[in-house]
TORVO-986584 format. One record per residue (C-alpha): x, y, z; residue number from 0. Coordinates in steps of 0.001 Angstrom, whole numbers. Each point is the difference from the previous one (the first is absolute). Layout:
BEGIN
         x         y         z   num
         X         Y         Z   NUM
...
This chain:
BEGIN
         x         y         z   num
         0         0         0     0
      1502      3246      -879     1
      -614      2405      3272     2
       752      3202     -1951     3
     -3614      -808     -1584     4
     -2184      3041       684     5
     -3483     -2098        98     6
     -2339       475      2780     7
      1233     -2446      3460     8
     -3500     -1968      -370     9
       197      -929     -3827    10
      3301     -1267       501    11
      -997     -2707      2890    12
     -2656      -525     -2521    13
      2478     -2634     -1917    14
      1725     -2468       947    15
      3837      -332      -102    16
      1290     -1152     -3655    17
      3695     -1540      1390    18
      -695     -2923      1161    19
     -1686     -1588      2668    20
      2013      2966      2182    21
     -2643      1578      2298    22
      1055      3620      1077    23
       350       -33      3786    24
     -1508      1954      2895    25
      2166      2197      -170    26
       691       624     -3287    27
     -3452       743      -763    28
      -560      2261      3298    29
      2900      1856     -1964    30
     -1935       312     -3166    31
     -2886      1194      2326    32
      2087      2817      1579    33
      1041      1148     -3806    34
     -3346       238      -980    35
     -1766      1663      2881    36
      2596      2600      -417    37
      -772       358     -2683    38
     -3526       -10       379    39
       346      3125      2517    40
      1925      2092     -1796    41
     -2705      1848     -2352    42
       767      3052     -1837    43
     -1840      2408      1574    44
     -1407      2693     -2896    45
       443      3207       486    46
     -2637      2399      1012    47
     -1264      3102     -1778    48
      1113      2801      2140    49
     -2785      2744     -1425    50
       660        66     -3635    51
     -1879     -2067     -2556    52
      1881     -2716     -1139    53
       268      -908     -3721    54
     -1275     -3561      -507    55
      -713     -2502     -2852    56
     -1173     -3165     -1275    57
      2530     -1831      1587    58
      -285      1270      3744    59
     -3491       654       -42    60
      -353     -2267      3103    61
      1587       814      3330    62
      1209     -3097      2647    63
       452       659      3225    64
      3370      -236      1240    65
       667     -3216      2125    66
       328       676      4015    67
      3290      -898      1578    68
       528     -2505      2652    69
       700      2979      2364    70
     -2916      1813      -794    71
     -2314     -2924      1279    72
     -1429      -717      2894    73
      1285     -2181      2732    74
     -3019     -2057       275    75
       772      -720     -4171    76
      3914      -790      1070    77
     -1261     -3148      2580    78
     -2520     -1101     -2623    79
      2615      -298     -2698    80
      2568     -1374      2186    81
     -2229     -2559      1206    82
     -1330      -856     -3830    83
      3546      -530      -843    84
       724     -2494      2999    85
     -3084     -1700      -786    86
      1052      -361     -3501    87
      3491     -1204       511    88
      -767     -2646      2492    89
     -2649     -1286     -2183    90
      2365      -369     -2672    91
      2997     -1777      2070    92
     -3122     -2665      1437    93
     -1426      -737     -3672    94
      3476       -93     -1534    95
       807     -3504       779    96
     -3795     -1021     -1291    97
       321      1134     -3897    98
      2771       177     -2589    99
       434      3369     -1077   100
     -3154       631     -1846   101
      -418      3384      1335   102
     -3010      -500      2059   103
      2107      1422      3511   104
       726      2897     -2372   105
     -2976       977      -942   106
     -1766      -631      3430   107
      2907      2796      1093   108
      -884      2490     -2037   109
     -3619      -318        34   110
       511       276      4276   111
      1804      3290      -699   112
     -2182      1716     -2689   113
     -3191     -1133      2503   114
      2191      1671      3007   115
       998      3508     -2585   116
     -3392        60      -906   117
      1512      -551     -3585   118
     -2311      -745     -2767   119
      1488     -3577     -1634   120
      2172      1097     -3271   121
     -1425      -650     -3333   122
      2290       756     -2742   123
     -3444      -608     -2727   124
     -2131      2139      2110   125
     -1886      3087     -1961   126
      1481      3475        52   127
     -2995      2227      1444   128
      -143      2799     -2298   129
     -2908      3108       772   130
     -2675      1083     -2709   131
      1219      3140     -1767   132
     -2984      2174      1211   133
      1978      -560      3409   134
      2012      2843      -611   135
     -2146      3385     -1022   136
      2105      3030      -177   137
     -1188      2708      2989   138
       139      3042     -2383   139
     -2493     -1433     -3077   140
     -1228     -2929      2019   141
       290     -2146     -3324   142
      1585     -3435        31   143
      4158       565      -515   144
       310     -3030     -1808   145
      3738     -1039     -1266   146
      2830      2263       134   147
      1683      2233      2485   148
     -1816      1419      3223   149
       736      2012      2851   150
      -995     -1703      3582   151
      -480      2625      2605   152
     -2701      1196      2628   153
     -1094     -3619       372   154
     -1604       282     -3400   155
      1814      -677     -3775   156
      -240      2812     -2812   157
      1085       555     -3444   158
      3610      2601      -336   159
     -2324      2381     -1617   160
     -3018      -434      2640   161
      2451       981      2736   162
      -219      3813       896   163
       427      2689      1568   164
     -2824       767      2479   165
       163      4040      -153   166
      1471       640     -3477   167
     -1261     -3624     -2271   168
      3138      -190     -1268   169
      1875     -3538      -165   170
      2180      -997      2747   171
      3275     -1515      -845   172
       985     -2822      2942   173
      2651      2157      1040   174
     -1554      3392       425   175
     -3423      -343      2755   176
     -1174       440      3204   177
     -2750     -1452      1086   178
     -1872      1629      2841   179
     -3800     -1520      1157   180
       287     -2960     -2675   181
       158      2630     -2361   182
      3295       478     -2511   183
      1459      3313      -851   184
      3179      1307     -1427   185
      2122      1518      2420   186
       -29      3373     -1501   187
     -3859       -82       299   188
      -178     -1139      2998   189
      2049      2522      1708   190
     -1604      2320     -1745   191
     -3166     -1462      1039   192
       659      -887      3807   193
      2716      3125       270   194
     -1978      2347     -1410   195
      1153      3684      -734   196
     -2023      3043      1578   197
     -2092      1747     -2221   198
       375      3518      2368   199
      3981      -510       719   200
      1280     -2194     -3121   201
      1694     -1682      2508   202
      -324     -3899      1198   203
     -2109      -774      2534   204
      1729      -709      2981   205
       266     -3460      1716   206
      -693       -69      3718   207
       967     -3220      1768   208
      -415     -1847     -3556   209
     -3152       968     -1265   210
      -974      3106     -2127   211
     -2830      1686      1160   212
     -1406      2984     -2103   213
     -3268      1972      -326   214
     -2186      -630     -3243   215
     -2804      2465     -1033   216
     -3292     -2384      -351   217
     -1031      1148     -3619   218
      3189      1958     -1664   219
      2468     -2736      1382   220
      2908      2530       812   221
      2559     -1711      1994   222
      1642      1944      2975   223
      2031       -86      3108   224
     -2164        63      3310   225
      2451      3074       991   226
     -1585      2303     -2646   227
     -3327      -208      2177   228
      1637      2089      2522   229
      2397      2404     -1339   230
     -2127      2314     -2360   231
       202     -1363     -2515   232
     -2604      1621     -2366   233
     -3446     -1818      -849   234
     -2563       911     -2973   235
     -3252      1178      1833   236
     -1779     -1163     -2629   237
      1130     -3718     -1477   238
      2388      -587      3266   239
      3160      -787     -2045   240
      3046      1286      1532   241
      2430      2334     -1077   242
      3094     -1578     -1835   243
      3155      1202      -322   244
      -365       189     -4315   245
     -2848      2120       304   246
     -1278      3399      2143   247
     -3421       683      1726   248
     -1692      3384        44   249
      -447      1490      3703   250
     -4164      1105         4   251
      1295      2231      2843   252
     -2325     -1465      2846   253
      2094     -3311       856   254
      -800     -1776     -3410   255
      2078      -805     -2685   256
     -1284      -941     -3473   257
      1869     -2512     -3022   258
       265      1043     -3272   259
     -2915     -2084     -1612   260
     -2444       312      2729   261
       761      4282      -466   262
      -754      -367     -3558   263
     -3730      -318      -120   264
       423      1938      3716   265
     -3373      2294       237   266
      1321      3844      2066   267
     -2413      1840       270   268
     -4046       421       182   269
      -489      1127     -3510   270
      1650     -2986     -1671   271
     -2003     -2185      2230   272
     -3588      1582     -1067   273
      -106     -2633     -3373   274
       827     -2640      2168   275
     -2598       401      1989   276
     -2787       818     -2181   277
       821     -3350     -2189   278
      -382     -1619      3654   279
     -3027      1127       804   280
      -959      -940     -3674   281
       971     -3517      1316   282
     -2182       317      2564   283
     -2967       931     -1835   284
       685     -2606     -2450   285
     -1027     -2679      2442   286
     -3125      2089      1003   287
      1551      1096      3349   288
      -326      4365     -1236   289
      1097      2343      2924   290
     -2726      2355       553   291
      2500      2899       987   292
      2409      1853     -1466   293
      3030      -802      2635   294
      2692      1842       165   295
      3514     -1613      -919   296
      3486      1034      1903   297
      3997      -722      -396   298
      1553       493      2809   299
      3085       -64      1549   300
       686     -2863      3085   301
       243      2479      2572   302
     -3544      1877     -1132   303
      -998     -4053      -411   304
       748      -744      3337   305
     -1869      3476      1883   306
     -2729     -1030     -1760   307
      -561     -3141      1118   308
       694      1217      3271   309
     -3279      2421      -415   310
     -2494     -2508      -866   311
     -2026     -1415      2577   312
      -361     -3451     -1964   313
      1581     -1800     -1961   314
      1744     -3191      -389   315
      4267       -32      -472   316
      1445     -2745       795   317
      2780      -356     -2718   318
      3845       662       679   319
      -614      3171     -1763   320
     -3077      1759     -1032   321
       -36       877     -3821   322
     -3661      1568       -71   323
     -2479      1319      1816   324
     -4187       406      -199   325
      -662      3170      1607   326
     -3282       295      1685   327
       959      3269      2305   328
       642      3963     -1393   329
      3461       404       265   330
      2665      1960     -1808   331
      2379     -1910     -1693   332
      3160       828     -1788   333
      -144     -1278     -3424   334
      2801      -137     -2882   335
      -867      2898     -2401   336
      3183      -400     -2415   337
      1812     -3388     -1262   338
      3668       523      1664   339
      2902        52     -2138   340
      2914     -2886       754   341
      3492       770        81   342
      3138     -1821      2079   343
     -2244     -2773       992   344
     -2165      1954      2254   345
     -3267      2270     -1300   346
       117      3332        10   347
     -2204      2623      -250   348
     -3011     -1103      1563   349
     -3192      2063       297   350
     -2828      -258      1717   351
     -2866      1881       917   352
     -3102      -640      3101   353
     -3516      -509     -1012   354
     -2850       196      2723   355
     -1910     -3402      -586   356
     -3628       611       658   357
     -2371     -2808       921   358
     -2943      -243     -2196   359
     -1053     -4055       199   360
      1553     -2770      1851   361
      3446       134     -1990   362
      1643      3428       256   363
      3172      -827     -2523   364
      2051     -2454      -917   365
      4300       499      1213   366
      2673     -2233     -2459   367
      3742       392       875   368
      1745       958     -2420   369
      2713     -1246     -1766   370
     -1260     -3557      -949   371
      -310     -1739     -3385   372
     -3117       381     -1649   373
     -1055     -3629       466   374
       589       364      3640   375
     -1806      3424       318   376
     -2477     -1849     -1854   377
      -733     -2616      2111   378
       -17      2515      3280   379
     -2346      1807     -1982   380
     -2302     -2729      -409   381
         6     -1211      3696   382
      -681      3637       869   383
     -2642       142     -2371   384
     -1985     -3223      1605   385
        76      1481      3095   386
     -1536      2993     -1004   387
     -2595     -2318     -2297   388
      -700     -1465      3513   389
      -350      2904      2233   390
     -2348      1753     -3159   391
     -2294     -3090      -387   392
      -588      -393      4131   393
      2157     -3046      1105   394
       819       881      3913   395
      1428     -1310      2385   396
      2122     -2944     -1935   397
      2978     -1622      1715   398
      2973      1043     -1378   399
       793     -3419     -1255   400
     -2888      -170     -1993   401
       612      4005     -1234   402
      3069      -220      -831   403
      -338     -3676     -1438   404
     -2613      1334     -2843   405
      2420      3045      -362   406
      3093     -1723     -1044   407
     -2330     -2298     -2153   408
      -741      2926     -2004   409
      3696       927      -462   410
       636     -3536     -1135   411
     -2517      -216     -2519   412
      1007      3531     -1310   413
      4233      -835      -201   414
     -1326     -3375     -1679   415
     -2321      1686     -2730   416
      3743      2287      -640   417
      1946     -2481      -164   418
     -1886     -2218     -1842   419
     -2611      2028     -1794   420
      -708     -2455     -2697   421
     -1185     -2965      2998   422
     -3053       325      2444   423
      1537       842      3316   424
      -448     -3706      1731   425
     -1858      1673      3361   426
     -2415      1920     -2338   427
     -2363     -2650     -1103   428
     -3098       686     -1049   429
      1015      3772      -619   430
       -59      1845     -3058   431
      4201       361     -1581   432
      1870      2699      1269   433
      1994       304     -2707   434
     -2018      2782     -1415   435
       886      2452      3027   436
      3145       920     -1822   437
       810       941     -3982   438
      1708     -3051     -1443   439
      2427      2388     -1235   440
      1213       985      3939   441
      -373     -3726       660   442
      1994     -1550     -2639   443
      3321      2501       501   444
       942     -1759      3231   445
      3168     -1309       386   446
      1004     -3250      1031   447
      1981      1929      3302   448
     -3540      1189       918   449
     -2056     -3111      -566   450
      2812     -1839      2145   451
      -451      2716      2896   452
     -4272      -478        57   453
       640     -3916       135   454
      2611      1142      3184   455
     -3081      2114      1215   456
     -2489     -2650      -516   457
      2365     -2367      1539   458
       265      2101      3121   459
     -4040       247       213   460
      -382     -3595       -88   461
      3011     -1051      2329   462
      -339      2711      2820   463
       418     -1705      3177   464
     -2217      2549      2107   465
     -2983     -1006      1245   466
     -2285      3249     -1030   467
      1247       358     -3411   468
      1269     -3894      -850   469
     -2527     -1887      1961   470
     -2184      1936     -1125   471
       736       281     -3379   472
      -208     -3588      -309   473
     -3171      -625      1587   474
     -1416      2992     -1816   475
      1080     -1751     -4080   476
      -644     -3426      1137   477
     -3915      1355       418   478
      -132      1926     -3045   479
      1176     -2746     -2102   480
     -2014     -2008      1111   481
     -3559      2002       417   482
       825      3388     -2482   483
      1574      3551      1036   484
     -4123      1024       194   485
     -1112     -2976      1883   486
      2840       262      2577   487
      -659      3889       669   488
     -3996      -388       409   489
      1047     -2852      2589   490
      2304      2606      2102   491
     -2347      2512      -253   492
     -2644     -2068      2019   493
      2038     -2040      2619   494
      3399      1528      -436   495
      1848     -2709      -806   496
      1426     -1819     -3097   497
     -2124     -3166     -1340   498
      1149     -3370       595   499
């Protein structure tokens, strides 16, 4: 027998010996046994992916486990084996002297050690198990990958092509990913990504015990460092966006600052606010809701804002600052006569002039602060408006909730007809299109800067977190869309509340 042969230790006692009538000894074959359960042991363990998806093909497509090592088991598995072998060899030395070498005492050997390994008997004719191809779909297409090369990583297979980049869809080459929440990314995204710059500073975010923590605006998505909450740094009164250091803010002189595109369609002063107005109160009348009085319209500055509000008896004002106002009380107001002209970031030049507000129905006038883009003033305009609409047609004594919940209604239904003038406003059902309550002309030269700023205001209608004007916005449109603007109002007029 040649004992360099590399066959498996239980084939070989398989046959018997060929030289003779020679019968390999004790010994000898408790050699043979030692050869081949080293052998047997010493499995090549494969190595492991350490992140990166590993190229495979046709060849490898099927992973073994590597074989454990006689020191990595058990020492409950060491007595059982010992004992097996014992067993085995004593067996063999008592039945040697009944047969002549036919290779039974061999094969009762290795059978006692494959039952004590827990070794499946070898069959060199046995089947190769090979998996249907729909066993491996590719986790970008989800179609079958079929023959040819494939990438295994994530605990799923893909095709080269199918395996991208999570934030810019590009391909990922094996050698140039991260991957971050079972998601892969090239490392230049993802630092760019999860290391994000500042959209106020241009500077990275800083990293605080080895996480990145930054401020996001809800609707714009401007990225910034928490420390530009607290030192000044300038914020739009109008869409929120702070102050960068590529672009400049106009000063309004009162505490507010103003960008660039929201100043654009900016309304200054009362006389370029009186079209405005009328083609709201058009919008008004549209939906059969006319205001039986001529009331009076203001702009006004914060401060003359503010000392009005202060003067009125009632009134409900619960936001963080108060844009508008529905006088009911004579008072004398300082209003903006002149648009101000704008020069070093700050305006200059600004005029104004008091006017003695007499009361001659319920609603006395109507304050705006100045300042605002027209969609804004718009909207402030049409809140105003319903509360002098309510005030004219006899609803007392409503709880601010419910007030101010029809109010802002209004204001959304008006920024949605601007925005999207060709589409019934979704909370207006069952009411005539308010398209008509400006020229198409006016309508139609909007830019996209301004429709994006009345989606921001609608956004901030619908997602305001206080419970007079959010709450009560909310409960306010879910009852006209389901029961009518007309149907909703005749129910608050008689039990003052909203229908259910």
């Amino acid at each position: 027998m040649d004992s360099s042969n590399s066959d498996g230790f239980a084939s070989r006692l398989s046959r018997p010996c060929n030289h003779g009538n020679i019968t390999p000894s004790c010994n000898d074959r408790r050699s043979c046994f030692m050869k081949w359960l080293c052998k047997f042991f010493k499995g090549r363990r494969h190595g492991e992916s350490n992140g990166h998806p590993r190229v495979m093909g046709e060849d490898n497509m099927f992973r073994h486990k590597p074989i454990r090592s006689v020191d990595d088991q058990s020492k409950a598995e060491n007595e059982d084996l010992d004992r097996a072998i014992a067993l085995s060899l004593a067996e063999d030395s008592k039945n040697s002297k009944k047969h002549n070498g036919k290779g039974s005492n061999d094969e009762d050997l290795a059978r006692a050690i494959q039952d004590s390994l827990g070794v499946p008997p070898y069959n060199p004719y046995a089947p190769v198990q090979v998996l249907p191809r729909g066993y491996r779909v590719c986790g970008g297409c989800k179609r079958e990958i079929g023959y040819g090369h494939y990438l295994s990583c994530m605990g799923t297979f893909w095709h080269p092509q199918c395996f991208r980049c999570f934030a810019c869809g590009l391909p990922i080459r094996e050698t140039e990913f991260t991957l971050l929440e079972a998601a892969p990314y090239h490392k230049s995204c993802y630092k760019e990504i999860h290391h994000p710059k500042c959209d106020v500073c241009h500077q990275y975010i800083p990293i605080r015990g080895g996480l990145i923590e930054y401020r996001a605006h809800p609707f714009w998505g401007q990225k910034y460092c928490p420390s530009h909450e607290h030192d000044d740094t300038p914020r739009c009164c109008s869409c929120e966006r702070m102050e960068s250091r590529s672009s400049k803010y106009i000063s309004l002189g009162d505490g507010r600052s103003l960008c660039l595109e929201c100043l654009d369609s900016a309304v200054m002063d009362t006389g370029d606010c009186q079209p405005l107005y009328h083609s709201i109160r058009d919008y008004y009348e549209g939906m059969n809701m006319e205001l039986d009085q001529q009331i009076p319209m203001l702009l006004v500055e914060r401060q003359a804002l503010n000392e009005a509000m202060e003067g009125e008896k009632d009134g409900h004002h619960h936001m963080a600052e108060t844009r508008g106002l529905c006088l009911s009380e004579e008072q004398t107001v300082s209003s903006i006569h002149k648009k101000p002209k704008i020069g070093a970031n700050r305006i200059l030049d600004m005029r104004t002039y008091p006017q003695k507000l007499i009361r001659k129905c319920e609603v006395t006038a109507i304050l705006v602060l100045y300042g605002l883009p027209r969609l804004l003033t718009g909207s402030i305009l049409a809140h105003e408006l319903m509360h002098g609409w309510l005030r004219l047609k006899g609803y007392r004594h409503l709880s601010p909730e419910v007030e101010e919940g029809i109010c802002q209604v209004l204001s959304h239904m008006w920024l949605e007809s601007e925005v999207m003038p060709r589409s019934m406003p979704s909370s207006s059902t069952s009411l005539p299109s308010s398209s008509t309550s400006l020229p198409p002309s006016k309508k139609a030269g909007k830019s996209d800067i301004e429709k994006k700023l009345g989606e921001f205001f609608m956004h901030q209608i619908v997602h305001d977190t206080s419970s007079t004007y959010g709450e009560g916005f909310r409960a306010a449109n879910a009852a006209v869309n389901k029961y009518g603007l007309r149907r909703t109002l005749d129910h608050i007029r008689l039990t003052g509340k909203f229908p259910m």
